[in-house]
C-alpha positions in Angstrom: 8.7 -14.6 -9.7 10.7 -14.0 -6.6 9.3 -11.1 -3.8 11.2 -8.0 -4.0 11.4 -5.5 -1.9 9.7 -2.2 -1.7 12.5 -0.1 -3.3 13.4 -2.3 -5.9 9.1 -1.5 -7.0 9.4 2.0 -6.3 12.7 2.9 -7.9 11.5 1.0 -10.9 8.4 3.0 -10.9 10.0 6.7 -10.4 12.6 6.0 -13.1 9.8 4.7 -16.1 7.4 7.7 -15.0 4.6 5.2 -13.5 3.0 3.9 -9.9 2.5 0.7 -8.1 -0.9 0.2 -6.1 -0.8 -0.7 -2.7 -3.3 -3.6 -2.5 -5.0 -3.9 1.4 -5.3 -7.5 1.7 -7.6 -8.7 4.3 -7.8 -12.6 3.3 -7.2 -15.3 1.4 -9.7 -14.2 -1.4 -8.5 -11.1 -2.4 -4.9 -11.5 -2.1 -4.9 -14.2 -4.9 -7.5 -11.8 -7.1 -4.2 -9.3 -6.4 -2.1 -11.3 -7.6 -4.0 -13.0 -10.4 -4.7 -9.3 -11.8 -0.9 -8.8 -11.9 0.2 -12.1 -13.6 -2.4 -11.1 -16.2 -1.3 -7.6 -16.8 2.6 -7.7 -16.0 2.2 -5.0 -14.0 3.7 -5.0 -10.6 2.1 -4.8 -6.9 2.2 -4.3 -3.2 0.2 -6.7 -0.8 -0.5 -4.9 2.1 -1.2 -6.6 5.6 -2.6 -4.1 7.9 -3.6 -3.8 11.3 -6.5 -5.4 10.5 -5.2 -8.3 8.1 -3.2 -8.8 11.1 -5.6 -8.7 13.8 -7.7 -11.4 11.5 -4.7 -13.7 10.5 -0.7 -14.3 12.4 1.7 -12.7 10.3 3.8 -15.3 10.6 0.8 -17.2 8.3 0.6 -14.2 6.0 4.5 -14.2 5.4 3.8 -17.6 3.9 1.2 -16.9 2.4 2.1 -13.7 0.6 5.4 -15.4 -0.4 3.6 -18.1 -1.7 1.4 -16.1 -4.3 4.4 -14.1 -5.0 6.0 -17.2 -5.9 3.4 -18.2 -8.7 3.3 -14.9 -10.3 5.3 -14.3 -13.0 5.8 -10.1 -12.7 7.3 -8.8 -9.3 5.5 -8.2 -6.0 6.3 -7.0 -2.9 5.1 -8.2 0.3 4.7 -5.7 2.5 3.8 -4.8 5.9 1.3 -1.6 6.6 0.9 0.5 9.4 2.8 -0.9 12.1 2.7 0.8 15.2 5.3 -1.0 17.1 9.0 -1.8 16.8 7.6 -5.3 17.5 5.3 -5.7 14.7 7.9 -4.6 12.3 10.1 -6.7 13.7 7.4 -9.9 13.6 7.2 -9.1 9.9 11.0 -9.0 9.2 11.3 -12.3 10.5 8.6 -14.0 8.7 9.1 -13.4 5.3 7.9 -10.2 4.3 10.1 -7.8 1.8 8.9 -4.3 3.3 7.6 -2.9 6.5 6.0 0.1 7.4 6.4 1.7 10.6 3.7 4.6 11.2 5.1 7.1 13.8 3.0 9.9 12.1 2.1 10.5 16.0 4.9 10.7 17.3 7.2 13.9 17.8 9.7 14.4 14.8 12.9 13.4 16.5 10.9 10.1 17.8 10.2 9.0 14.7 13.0 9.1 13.0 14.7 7.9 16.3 12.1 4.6 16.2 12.2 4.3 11.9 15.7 4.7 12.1 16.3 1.5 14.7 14.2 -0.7 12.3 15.6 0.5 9.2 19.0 -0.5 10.9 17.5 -4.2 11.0 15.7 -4.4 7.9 18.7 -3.4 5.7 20.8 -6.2 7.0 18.2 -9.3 5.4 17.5 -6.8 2.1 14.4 -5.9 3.7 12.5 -2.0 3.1 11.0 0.0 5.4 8.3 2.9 4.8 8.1 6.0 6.8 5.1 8.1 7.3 5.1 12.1 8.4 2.4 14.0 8.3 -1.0 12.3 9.8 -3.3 10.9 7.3 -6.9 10.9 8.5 -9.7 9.3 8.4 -13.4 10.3 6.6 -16.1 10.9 8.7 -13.4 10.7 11.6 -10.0 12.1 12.8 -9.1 14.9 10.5 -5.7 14.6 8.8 -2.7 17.4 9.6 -0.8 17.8 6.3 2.9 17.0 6.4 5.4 20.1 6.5 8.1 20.3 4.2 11.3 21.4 6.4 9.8 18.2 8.8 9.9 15.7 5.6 13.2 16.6 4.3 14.7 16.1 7.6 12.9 13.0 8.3 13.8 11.3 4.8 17.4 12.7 5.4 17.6 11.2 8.5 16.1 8.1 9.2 17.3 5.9 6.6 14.0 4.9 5.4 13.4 3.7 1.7 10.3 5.5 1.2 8.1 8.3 2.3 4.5 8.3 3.3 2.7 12.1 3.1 -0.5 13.7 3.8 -1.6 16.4 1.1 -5.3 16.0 0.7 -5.3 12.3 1.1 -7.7 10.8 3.5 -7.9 7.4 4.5 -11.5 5.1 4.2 -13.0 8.1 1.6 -15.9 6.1 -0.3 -16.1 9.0 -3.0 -13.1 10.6 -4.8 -13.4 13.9 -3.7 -9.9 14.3 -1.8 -8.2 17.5 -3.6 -4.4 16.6 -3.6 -2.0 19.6 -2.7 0.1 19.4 -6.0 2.6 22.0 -5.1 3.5 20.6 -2.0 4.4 17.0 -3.4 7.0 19.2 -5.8 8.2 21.0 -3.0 9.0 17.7 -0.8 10.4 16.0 -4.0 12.7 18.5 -4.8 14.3 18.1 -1.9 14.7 14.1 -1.2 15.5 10.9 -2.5 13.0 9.0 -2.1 10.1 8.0 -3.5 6.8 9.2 -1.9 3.7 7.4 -1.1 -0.1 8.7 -0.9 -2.1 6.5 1.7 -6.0 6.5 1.4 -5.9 7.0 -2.5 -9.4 5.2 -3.0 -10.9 8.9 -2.4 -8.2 10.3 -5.3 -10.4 11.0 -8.4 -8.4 9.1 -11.7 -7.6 12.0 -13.2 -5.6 13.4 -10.3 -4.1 10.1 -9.9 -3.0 9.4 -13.3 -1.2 12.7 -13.2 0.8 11.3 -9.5 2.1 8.3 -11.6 3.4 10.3 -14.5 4.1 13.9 -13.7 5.2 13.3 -9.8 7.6 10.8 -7.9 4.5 9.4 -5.6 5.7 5.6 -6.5 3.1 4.0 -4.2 -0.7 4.9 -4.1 -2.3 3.0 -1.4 -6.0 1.3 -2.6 -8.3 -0.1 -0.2 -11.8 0.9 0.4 -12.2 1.3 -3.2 -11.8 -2.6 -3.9 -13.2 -3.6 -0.6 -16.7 -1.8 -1.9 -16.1 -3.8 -5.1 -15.9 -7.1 -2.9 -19.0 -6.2 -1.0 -21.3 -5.3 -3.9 -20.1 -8.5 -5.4 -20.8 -10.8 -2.4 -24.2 -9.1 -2.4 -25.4 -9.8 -5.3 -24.4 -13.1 -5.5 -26.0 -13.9 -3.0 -29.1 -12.5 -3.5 -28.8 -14.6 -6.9 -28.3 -17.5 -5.2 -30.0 -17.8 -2.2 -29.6 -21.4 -1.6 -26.0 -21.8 -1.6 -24.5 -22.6 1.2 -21.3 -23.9 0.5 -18.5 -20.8 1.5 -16.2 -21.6 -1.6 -19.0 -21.4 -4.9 -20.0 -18.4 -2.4 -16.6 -16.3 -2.5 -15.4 -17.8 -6.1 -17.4 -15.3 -8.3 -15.7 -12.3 -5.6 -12.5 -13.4 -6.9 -13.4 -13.1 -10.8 -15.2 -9.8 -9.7 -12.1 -8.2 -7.7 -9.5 -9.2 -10.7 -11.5 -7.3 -13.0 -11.4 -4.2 -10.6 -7.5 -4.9 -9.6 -6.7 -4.8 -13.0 -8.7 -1.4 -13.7 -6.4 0.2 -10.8 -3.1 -0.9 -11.3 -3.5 -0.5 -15.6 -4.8 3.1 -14.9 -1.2 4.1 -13.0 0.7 1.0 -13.8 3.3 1.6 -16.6 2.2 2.3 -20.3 
């Protein structure tokens, strides 16, 4: 099916009550388990290029690439760029085939941000392309400690910017290995009531399922972000085969039984807050 962009997959989800998960792609290997797990569920998803996709693979290649698996997938995906920094990795990333961008000025003073997400929005809109906004920093475990978004800040930055959806930080934490992040509730109704768009919870690996089955139904977060949770799948998968097969050198019969492994644990995810 053909990429669509990130607020065609998010208005979908806030109007039928579900979630889409926002899949951190760092190669080849899990990106088609992604979008294998999709085709075989129907269920919609976001490929996410991060900073470090990026730093590992051009984006012009991942455009392509993304675009490609999109292409052979028969539910819709969205191929999106996460966490840019710079108005000229959003820009990169307009121009080479991705459907949504996010630029992350969580850092930056209020009136820069929306000055900055505003510029690209401007861009963006004009090739059908979404942007994602982020206010409030979401931090990191064991590192930088998040400072929760405030609410009169987020309604004027979704009111103002133009962006097409809205990252927050309420208890979410990014790189969390155990779900023990405690999501402020009340504070996600508060910012819904009060704009348009759908919301987004980065770092959702460290969200118990309970909690995040009741975001996908009860709540208009449209996007939860999931990344360390599969990566730790990948890795105890890659482990153990090779510990079973310790005289296999050949990379491909290597990664292959990764891929089986992460479709199984892709499909888990999205089913869970995917629609019923």
């Amino acid at each position: 099916m053909t990429a669509v962009n990130l607020k065609k997959i998010l208005n979908d989800a806030n109007k039928n009550n579900y979630s889409v998960a926002g899949l951190v792609v760092l190669s080849w290997d899990d990106a088609l388990a992604f979008t294998q797990a999709a085709d075989e569920t129907g269920i919609p998803i976001i490929l996410q290029a991060g900073p470090s996709c990026r730093a590992h693979t051009p984006i012009s290649i991942l455009g392509k690439m993304f675009r490609y698996l999109a292409s052979q997938t028969k539910t819709n995906i969205c191929c999106h760029i996460d966490h840019g920094y710079t108005l000229d990795e959003c820009y990169e990333g307009i121009d080479s085939g991705f459907t949504s961008v996010m630029f992350d000025g969580s850092k930056l003073p209020l009136k820069q941000n929306i000055k900055v997400s505003k510029k690209i929005s401007t861009r963006a809109h004009k090739h059908n392309i979404s942007v994602e906004g982020e206010i409030g920093f979401v931090g990191y475990d064991n590192g930088k400690i998040s400072e929760g978004t405030n609410i009169e800040d987020a309604i004027t930055f979704a009111n103002n910017s133009n962006i097409d959806a809205m990252a927050i930080s309420v208890g979410n934490t990014h790189l969390q290995t155990s779900k023990k992040a405690n999501i402020d509730f009340h504070k996600i109704k508060l910012i819904q009531n009060n704009v348009k768009i759908p919301l987004v919870l980065h770092g959702s690996s460290g969200i118990p399922f309970s909690q995040r089955k009741i975001l996908a139904r009860k709540t208009n977060v449209a996007k939860l972000n999931i990344g360390t949770e599969i990566r730790m799948a990948f890795g105890d998968s890659l482990r153990k085969n090779l510990k079973k097969n310790k005289q296999i050198y050949d990379r491909l019969k290597i990664l292959n039984p990764t891929i089986k492994d992460l479709v199984k644990v892709t499909k888990k995810v999205i089913t869970q807050i995917g629609p019923e």
